[in-house]
BANUFI-914576 format. One record per residue: residue in three letters; x, y, z of N, C-alpha, C in turn. Coordinates in steps of 0.2 Angstrom, whole numbers. Layout:
BEGIN
   type    n.c1    n.c2    n.c3   ca.c1   ca.c2   ca.c3    c.c1    c.c2    c.c3
    ALA       X       Y       Z       X       Y       Z       X       Y       Z
...
END
This chain:
BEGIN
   type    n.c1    n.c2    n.c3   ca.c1   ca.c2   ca.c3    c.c1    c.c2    c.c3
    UNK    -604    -732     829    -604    -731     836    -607    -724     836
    UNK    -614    -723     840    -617    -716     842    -618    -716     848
    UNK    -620    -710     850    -623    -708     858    -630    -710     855
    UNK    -632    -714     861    -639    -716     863    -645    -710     865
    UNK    -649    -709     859    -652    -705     862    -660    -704     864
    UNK    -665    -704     868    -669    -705     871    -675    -704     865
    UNK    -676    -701     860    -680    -702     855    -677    -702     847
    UNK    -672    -706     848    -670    -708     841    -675    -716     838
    UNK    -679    -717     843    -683    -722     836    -690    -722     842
    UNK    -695    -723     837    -702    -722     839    -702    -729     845
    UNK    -707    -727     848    -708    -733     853    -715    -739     852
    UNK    -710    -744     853    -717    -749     851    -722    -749     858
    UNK    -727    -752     854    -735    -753     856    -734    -756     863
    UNK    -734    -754     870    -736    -759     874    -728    -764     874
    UNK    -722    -760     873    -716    -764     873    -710    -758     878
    UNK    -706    -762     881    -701    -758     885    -696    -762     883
    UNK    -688    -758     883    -684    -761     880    -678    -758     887
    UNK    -676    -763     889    -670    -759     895    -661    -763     892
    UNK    -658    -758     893    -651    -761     893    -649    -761     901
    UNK    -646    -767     901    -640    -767     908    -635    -765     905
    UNK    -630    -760     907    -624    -760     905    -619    -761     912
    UNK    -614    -767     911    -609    -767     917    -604    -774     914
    UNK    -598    -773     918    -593    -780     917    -592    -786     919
    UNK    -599    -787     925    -602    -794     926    -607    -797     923
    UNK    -604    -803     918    -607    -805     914    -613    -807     919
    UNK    -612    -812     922    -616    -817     927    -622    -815     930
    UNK    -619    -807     932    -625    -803     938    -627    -800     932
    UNK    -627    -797     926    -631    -795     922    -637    -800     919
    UNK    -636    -808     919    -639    -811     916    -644    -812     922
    UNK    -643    -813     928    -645    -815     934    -650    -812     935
    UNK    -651    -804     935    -653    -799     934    -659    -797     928
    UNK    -658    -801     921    -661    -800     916    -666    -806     916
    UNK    -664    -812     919    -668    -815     918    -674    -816     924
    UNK    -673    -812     932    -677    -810     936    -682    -805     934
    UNK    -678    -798     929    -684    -795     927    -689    -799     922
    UNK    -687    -804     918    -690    -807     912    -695    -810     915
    UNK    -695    -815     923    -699    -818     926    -705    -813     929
    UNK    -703    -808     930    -708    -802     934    -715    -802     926
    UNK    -721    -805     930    -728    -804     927    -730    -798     925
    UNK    -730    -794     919    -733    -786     919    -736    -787     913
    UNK    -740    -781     911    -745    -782     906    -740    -779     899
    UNK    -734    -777     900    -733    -773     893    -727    -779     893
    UNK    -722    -781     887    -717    -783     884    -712    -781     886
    UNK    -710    -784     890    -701    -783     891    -696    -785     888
    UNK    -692    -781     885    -685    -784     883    -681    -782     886
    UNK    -674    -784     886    -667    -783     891    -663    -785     887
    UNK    -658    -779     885    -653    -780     883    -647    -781     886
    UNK    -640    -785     886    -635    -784     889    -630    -782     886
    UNK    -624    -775     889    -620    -774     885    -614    -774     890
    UNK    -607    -775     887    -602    -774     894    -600    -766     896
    UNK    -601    -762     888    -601    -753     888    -604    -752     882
    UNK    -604    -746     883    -605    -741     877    -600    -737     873
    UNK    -600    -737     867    -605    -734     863    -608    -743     861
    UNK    -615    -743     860    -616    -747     856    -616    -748     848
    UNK    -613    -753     842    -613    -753     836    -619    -750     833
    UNK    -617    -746     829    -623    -743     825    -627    -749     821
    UNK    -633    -748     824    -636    -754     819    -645    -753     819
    UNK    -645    -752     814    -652    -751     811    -657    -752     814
    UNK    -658    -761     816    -663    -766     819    -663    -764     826
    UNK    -658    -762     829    -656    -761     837    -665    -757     838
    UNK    -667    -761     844    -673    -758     846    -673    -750     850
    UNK    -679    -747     851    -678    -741     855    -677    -742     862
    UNK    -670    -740     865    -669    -742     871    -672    -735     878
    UNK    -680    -738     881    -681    -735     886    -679    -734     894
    UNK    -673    -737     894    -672    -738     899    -665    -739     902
    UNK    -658    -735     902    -650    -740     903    -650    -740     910
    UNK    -647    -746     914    -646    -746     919    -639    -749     922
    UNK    -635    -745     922    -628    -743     922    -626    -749     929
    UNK    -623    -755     929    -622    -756     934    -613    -758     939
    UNK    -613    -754     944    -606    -753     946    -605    -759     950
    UNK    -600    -761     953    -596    -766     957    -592    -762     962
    UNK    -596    -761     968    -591    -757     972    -587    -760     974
    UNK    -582    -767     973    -577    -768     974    -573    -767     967
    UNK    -573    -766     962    -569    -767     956    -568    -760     952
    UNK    -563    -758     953    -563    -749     950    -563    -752     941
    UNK    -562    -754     939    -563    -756     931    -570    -757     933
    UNK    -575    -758     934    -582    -757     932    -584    -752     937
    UNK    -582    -745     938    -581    -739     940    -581    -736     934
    UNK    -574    -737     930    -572    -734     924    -576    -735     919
    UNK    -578    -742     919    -581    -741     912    -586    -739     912
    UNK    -592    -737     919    -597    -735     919    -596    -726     916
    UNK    -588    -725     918    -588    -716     919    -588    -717     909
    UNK    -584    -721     907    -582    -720     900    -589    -721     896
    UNK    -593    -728     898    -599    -725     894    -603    -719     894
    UNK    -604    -717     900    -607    -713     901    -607    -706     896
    UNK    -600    -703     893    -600    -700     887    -604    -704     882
    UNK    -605    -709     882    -609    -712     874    -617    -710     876
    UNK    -619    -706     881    -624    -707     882    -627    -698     882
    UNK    -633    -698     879    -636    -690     877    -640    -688     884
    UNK    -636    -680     885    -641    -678     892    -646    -678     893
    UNK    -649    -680     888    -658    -678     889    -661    -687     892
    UNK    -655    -692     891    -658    -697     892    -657    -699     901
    UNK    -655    -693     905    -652    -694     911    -660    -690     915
    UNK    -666    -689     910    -672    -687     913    -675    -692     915
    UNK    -674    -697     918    -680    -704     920    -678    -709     917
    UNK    -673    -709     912    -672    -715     908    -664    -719     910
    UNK    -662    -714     917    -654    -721     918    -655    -720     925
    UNK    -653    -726     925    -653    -728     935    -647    -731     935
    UNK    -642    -731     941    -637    -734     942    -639    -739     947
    UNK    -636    -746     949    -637    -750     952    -629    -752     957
    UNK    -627    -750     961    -622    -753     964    -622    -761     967
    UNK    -618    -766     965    -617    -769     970    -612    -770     974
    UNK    -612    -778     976    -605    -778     982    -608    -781     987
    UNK    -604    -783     992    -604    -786     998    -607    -780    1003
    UNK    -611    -780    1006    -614    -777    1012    -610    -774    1017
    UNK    -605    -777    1019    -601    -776    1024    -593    -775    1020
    UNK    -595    -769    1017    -588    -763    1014    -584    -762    1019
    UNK    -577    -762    1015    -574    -760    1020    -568    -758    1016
    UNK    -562    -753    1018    -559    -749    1015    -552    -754    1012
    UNK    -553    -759    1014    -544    -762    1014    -548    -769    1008
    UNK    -555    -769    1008    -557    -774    1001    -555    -769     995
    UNK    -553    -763     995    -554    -760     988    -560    -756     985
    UNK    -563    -754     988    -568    -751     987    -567    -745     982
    UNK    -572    -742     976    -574    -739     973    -568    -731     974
    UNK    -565    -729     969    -559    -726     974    -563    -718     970
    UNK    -560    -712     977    -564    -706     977    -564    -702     985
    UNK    -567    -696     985    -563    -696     994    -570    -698     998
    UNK    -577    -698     993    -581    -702     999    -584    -709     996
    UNK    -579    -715     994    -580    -719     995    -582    -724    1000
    UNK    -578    -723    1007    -583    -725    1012    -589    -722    1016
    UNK    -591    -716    1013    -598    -716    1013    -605    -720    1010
    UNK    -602    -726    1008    -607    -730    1003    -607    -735    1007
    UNK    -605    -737    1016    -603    -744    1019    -612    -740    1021
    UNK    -614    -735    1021    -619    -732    1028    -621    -727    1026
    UNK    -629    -728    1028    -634    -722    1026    -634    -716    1028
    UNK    -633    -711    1025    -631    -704    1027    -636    -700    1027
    UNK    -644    -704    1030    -651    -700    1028    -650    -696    1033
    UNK    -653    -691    1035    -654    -687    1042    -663    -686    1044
    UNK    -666    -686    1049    -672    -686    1047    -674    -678    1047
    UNK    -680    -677    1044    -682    -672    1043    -686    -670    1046
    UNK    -684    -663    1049    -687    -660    1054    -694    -654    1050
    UNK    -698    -652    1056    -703    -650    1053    -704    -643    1049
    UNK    -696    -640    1050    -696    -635    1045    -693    -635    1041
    UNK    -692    -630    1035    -691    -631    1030    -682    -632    1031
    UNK    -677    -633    1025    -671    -634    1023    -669    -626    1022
    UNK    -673    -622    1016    -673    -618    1015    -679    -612    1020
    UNK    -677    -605    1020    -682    -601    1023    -687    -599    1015
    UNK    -693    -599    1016    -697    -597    1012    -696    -588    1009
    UNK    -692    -583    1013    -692    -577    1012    -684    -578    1008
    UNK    -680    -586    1006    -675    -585    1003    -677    -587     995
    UNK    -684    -590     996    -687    -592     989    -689    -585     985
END
């Protein structure tokens, strides 16, 4: 068992290797086999794991890509996203992990939601639009 690290093996030719990491078996396959369908000129693999660390193993290909996926009803796949997460090297959090939430659309506090003090921040977009001047004053830059 090692931490996954973003250039521990050389990368193949025209090949992309991605893990799904999560506790739904079903939505992980569902998922692996949609991107498998997607047309592209390079080689796609898809690996599925339920956490990390994964077994040290030689053959194991270069993984470009872990896509950590939560269940915002189910705090066990909460957790096990937080525990992997230590198996994972911070260099590989540069472009190479995406989280993917899912869940039913219509969240709501009394289904069990993702626990935290803004987890009903996740029912609704909390964009604001952005006005024509800066966030920051440029005299603070």
């Amino acid at each position: 068992m090692s931490v996954l690290r973003p250039l521990d093996k050389l990368p193949g030719l025209n090949t992309a290797t991605i893990l799904l990491v999560g506790t739904e078996d079903v939505l992980l396959q569902q998922l692996a086999e949609a991107m498998l369908k997607e047309d592209c000129t390079s080689e796609l693999k898809v690996h599925l794991a339920k956490s990390l660390p994964l077994p040290s193993n030689v053959n194991r290909p270069r993984i470009d890509l872990i896509v950590f996926v939560v269940n915002l009803h189910s705090k066990h796949s909460l957790r096990n996203v937080e525990e992997s997460l230590h198996h994972v090297d911070a260099a590989f959090f540069l472009g190479k992990v995406s989280f993917l939430a899912t869940g039913d659309r219509r969240l709501s506090s009394h289904h069990g939601a993702a626990p935290g003090p803004h987890a009903a921040d996740l029912r609704r977009p909390c964009a604001q639009r952005l006005g024509p001047e800066p966030a920051v004053p440029a005299a603070e830059l």
